[in-house]
SEDREN-168681 format. One record per residue (C-alpha): residue number from 1; x, y, z. Coordinates in Angstrom, 1 decimal, decimal comma. Example, Ala and Ser with C-alpha at 12.3 -4.5 7.8 and 13.67 -1.06 7.14 Angstrom:
# residues 2
   mikol       xx       yy       zz
       1     12,3     -4,5      7,8
       2     13,7     -1,1      7,1
***
This chain:
# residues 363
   mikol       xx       yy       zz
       1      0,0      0,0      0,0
       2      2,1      3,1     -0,8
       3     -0,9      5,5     -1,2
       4     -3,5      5,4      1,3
       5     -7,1      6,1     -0,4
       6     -9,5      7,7      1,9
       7    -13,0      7,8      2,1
       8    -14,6     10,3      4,6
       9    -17,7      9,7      7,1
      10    -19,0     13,4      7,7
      11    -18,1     16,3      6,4
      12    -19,1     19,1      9,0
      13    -16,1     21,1     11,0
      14    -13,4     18,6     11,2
      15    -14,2     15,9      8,4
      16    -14,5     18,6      6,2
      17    -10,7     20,0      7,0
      18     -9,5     16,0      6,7
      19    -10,4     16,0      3,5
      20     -8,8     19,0      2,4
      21     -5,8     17,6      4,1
      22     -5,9     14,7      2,1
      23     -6,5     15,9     -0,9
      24     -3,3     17,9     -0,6
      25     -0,7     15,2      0,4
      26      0,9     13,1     -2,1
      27      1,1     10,2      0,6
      28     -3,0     10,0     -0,2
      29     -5,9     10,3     -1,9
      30     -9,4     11,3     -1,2
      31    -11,3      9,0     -2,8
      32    -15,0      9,8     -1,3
      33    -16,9     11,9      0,7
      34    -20,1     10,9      2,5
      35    -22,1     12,6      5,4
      36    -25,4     11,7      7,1
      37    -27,6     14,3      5,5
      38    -25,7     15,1      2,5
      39    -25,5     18,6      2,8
      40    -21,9     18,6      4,3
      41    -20,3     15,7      1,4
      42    -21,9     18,2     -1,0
      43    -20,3     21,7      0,0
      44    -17,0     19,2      0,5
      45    -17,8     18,4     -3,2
      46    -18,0     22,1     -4,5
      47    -15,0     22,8     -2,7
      48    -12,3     20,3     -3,9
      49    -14,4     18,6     -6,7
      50    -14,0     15,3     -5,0
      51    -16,7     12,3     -5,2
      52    -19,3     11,9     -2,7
      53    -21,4      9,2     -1,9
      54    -25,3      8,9     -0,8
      55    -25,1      6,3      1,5
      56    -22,4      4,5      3,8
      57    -23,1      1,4      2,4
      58    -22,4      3,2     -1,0
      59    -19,0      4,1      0,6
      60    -17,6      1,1      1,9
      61    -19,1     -0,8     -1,0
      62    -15,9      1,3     -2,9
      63    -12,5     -0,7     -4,1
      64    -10,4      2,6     -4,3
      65    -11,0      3,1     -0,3
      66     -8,6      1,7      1,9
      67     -9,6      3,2      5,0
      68    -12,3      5,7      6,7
      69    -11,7      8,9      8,9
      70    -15,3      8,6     10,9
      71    -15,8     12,3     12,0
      72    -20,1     12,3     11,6
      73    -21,8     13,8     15,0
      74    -20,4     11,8     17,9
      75    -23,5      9,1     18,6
      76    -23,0      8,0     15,0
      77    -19,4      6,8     15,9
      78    -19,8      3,2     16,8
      79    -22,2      1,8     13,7
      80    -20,1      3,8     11,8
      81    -17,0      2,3     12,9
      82    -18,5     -0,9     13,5
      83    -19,5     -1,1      9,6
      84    -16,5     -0,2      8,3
      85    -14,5     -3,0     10,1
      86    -16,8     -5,7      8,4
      87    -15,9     -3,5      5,5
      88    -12,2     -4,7      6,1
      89    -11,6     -0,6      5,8
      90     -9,2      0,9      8,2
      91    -10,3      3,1     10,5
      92     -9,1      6,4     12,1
      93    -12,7      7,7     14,2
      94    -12,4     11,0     15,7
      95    -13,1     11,4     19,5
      96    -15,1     10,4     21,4
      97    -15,4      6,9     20,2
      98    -18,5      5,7     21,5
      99    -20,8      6,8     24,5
     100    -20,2      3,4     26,7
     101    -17,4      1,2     27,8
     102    -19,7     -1,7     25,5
     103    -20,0      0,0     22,1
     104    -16,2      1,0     22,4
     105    -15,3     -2,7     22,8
     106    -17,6     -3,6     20,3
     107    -15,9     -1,8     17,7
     108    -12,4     -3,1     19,2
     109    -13,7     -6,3     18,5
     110    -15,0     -5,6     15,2
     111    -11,7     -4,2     14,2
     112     -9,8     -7,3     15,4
     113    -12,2     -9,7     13,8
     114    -11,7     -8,1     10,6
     115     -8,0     -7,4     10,7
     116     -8,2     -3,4     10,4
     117     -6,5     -1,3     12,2
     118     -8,2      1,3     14,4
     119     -6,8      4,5     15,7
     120     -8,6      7,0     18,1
     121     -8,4     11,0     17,0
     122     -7,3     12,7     20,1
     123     -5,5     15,7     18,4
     124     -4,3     17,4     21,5
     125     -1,6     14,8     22,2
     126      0,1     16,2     19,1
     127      0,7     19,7     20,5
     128      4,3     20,0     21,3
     129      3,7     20,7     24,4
     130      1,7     18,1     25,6
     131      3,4     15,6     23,4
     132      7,1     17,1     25,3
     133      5,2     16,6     28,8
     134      4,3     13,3     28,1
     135      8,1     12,3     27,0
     136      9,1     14,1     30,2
     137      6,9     12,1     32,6
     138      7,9      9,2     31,0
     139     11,6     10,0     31,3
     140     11,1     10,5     35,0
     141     11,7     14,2     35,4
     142      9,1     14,7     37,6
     143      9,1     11,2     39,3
     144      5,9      9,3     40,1
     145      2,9     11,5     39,6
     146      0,9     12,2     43,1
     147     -1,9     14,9     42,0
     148     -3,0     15,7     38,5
     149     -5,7     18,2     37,5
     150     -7,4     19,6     34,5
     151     -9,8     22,5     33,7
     152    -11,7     23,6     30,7
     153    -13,8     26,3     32,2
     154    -15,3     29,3     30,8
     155    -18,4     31,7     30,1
     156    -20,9     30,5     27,0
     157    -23,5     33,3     26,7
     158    -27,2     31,9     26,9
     159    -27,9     31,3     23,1
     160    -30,2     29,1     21,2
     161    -28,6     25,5     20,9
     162    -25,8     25,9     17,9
     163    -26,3     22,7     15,7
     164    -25,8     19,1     17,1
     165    -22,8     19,7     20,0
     166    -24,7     21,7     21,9
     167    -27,4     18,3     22,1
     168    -26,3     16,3     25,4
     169    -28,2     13,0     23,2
     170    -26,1     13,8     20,2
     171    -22,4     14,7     21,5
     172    -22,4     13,7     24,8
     173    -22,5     17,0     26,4
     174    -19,1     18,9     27,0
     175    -17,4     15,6     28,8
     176    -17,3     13,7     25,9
     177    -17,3     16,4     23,2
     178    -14,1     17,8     24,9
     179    -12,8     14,6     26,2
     180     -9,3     15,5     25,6
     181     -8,4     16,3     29,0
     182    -10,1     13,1     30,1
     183     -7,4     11,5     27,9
     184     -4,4     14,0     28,8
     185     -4,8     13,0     32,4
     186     -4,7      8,8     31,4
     187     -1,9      9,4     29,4
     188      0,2     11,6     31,9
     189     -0,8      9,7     35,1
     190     -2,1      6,4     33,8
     191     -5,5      4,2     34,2
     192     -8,1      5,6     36,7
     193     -9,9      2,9     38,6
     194    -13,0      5,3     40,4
     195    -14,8      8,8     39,8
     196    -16,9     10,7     41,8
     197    -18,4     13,3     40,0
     198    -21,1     16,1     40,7
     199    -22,7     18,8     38,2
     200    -25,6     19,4     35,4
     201    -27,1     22,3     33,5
     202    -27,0     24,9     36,3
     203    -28,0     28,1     33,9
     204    -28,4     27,2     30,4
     205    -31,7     25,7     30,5
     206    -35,1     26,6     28,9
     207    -36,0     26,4     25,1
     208    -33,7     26,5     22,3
     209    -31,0     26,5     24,8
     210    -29,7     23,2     24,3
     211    -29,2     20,2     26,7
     212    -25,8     19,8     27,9
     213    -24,5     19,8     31,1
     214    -23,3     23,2     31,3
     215    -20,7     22,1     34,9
     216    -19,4     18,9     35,7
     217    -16,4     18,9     38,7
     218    -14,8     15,6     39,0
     219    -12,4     13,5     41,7
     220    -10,6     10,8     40,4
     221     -8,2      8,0     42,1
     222     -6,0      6,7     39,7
     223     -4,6      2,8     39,7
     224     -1,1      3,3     40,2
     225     -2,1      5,9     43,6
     226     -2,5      9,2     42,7
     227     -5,4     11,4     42,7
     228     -7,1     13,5     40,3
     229     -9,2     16,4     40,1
     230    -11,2     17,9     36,6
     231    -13,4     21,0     36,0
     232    -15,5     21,3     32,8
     233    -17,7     23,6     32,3
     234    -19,5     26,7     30,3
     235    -20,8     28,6     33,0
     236    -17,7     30,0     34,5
     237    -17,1     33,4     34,4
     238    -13,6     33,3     35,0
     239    -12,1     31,0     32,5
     240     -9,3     28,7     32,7
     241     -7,9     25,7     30,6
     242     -4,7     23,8     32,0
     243     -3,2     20,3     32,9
     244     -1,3     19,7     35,7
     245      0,6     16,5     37,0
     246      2,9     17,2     40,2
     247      5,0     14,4     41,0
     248      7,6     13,5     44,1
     249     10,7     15,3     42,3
     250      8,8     18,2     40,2
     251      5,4     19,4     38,6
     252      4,7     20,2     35,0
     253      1,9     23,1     34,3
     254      0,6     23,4     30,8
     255     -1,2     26,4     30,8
     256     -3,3     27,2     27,2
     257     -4,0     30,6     27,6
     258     -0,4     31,2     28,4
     259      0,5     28,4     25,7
     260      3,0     27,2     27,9
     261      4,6     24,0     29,5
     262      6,4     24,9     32,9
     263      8,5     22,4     34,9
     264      7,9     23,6     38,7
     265     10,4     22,0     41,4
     266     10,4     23,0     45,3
     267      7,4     25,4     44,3
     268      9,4     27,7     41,6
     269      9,4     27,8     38,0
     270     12,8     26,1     36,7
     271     11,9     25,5     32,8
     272      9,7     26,6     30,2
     273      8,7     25,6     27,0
     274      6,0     26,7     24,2
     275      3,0     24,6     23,7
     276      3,9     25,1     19,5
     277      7,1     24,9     18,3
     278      5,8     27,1     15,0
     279      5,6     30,6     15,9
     280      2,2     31,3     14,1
     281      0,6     28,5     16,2
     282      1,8     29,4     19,2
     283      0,4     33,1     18,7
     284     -2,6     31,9     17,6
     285     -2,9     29,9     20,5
     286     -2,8     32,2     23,3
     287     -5,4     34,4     20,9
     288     -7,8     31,8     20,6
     289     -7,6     30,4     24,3
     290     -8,9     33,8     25,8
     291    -12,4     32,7     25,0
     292    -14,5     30,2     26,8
     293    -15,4     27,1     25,3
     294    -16,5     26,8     21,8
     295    -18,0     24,8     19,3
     296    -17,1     24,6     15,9
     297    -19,2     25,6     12,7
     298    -19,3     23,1      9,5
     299    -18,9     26,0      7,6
     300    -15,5     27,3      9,3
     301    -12,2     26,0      9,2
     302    -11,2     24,6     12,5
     303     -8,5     26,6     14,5
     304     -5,3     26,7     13,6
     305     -3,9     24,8     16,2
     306     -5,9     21,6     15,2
     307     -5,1     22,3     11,7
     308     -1,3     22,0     12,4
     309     -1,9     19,2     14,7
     310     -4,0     17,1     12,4
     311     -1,4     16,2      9,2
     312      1,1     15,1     12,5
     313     -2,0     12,2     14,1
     314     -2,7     11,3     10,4
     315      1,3     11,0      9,3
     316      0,9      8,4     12,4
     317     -1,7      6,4     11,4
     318     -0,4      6,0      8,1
     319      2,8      5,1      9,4
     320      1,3      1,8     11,1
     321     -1,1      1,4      7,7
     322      2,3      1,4      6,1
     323      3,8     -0,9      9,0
     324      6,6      1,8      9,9
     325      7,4      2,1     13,5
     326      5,5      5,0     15,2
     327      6,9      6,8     18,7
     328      5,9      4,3     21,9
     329      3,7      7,4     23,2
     330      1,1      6,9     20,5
     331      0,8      3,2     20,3
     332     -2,3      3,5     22,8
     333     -3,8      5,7     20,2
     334     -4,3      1,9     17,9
     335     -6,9     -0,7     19,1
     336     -9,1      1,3     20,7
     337     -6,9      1,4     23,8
     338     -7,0      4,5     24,5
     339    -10,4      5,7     23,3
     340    -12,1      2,9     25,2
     341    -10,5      3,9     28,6
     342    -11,6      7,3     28,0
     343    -15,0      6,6     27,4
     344    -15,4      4,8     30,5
     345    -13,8      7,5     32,3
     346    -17,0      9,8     31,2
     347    -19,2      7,2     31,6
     348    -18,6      6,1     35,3
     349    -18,4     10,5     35,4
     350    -21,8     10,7     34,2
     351    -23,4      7,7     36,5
     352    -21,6      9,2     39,4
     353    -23,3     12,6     38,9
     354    -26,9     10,7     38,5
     355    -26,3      8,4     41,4
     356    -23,8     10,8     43,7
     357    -22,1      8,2     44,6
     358    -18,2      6,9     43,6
     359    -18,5      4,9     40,8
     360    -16,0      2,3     39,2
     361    -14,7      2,7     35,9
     362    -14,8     -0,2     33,4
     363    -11,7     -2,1     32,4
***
């Protein structure tokens, strides 16, 4: 296989920028487009003159695609994904990848039945910084991690609901549509075994204003013995959006609205280090990260940081299509691995905020 042929499974805010990614790298080829209503594949269509397809079935039916990017509306994800591995397509599916610890190994299994190989879209890993904090936990410089914490916190002005994300049925609500720092905090401090969480739609409630949770605060004890603490939410007036992992010899801080990675020992700064190595991105970051949380349009491009970050999480997954060797801290990325253990993060979240009680996380 020395080009990969893609076809594309929604084409709204981010399926719409894979394909123009794909149609621009020689290592590729967009072979078709197809989205639940149509209405995206078509404007995808106009744009790059590709080919789009009516139905998925139409889709996978196709010889020239090799694998899928699955990037429809989050619920959509696992019979999406589950249809493509009894396709024999590859599969790269965008986060979240399913809504329960089941349908996530259901589509593990599917993938392994069918001998496909499955990779989970969690974009934020390929920041620099993150992906530098990561090697730097690994390599011990902070020793064991004790205390980690996340936040994605800030102030969504009572609107009517904006499309689909802003539909707790549909994406989730903001745990699983932003699930990134879910999976920052597994991949700095490893597997969590219990969550309690507490929260729900506090202030954005009433017609046309959608159904997501609009505050969700989180405890988590982690497997290997440290603790964990997580803030979403789009009711905060202050906003704030950092991860956080102090261990027994040093701390790292990455701080978004900064766009900065600080290593902290004895309670003072020693090091720090952008969050993008390309200067553009890394202005553009502390720009965009002054707002509160925010939801994408299909019609818009997605930021820029995502758009620099994307070519580097597909250059990996064709690296494995290709059966090259890809880094050690983004093997967890293929077989579901790390998309499954996310979703049951979320999910035991979620029961725990129903049932107010510490609830176990699936493994």
């Amino acid at each position: 296989m020395k080009q990969i042929r893609y076809g594309i499974i929604g084409a709204g805010h981010f399926g719409a920028e894979m394909a123009r990614m794909i149609h621009e790298r020689t290592s590729s080829a967009l072979s078709a487009v197809y989205s639940v209503n149509g209405v995206g594949a078509a404007r995808v269509r106009e744009e790059l003159g590709c080919e789009t397809e009516d139905t998925l079935e139409g889709l996978l039916a196709r010889e020239d695609v090799d694998a899928v990017l699955v990037a429809s509306p989050n619920v959509f994800h696992p019979e999406q994904a589950i249809a493509a591995a009894r396709a024999k397509k590859h599969i790269f599916c965008e986060k979240p990848l399913a809504f329960t610890y089941k349908d996530a190994q259901n589509i593990i299994r599917e993938a392994e039945k069918n001998g496909v190989t499955l990779m989970t879209g969690f974009t934020m890993r390929f920041y620099d910084g993150f992906a530098k904090m990561k090697r730097m936990i690994a390599d011990g410089c902070i020793g064991e991690p004790l205390a980690a914490f996340a936040s994605r916190v800030g102030w969504d002005e009572p609107k009517p609901a904006s499309g689909w994300k802003k539909d707790q049925g549909i994406s989730g609500g903001h745990l699983f549509h932003h699930i990134h720092e879910i999976d920052l905090l597994l991949w700095m401090a490893g597997p969590v075994d219990g969550v309690y969480a507490a929260g729900g739609n506090l202030i954005h409630t009433g017609p046309g204003m959608g159904t997501q949770d609009d505050l969700i605060l989180l405890n988590f004890h982690f497997a290997g013995g440290a603790y964990g603490s997580m803030e979403s939410s789009s009711l905060h007036q202050i906003p704030q959006h950092c991860v956080k992992i102090n261990g027994t010899k040093g701390g790292l801080e990455a701080d978004m609205r900064t766009s900065q990675l600080t290593l902290w020992r004895n309670g003072q700064p020693v090091e720090a280090y952008p969050m993008f190595d390309d200067p553009e991105s890394q202005a553009y970051n502390i720009s965009y990260n002054q707002k509160g949380p925010a939801h994408g349009s299909p019609v818009n491009r997605p930021p820029l940081t995502f758009r620099t970050t994307m070519p580097k999480e597909l250059c990996v997954f064709e690296k494995k299509l290709l059966g090259e060797p890809v880094e050690p801290i983004y093997e967890d990325l293929f077989a579901g691995a790390s998309g499954a253990s996310a979703t049951a993060v979320v999910e035991a979240a979620l029961r725990s905020v129903r049932s107010q009680k510490l609830e176990p996380v699936e493994k």
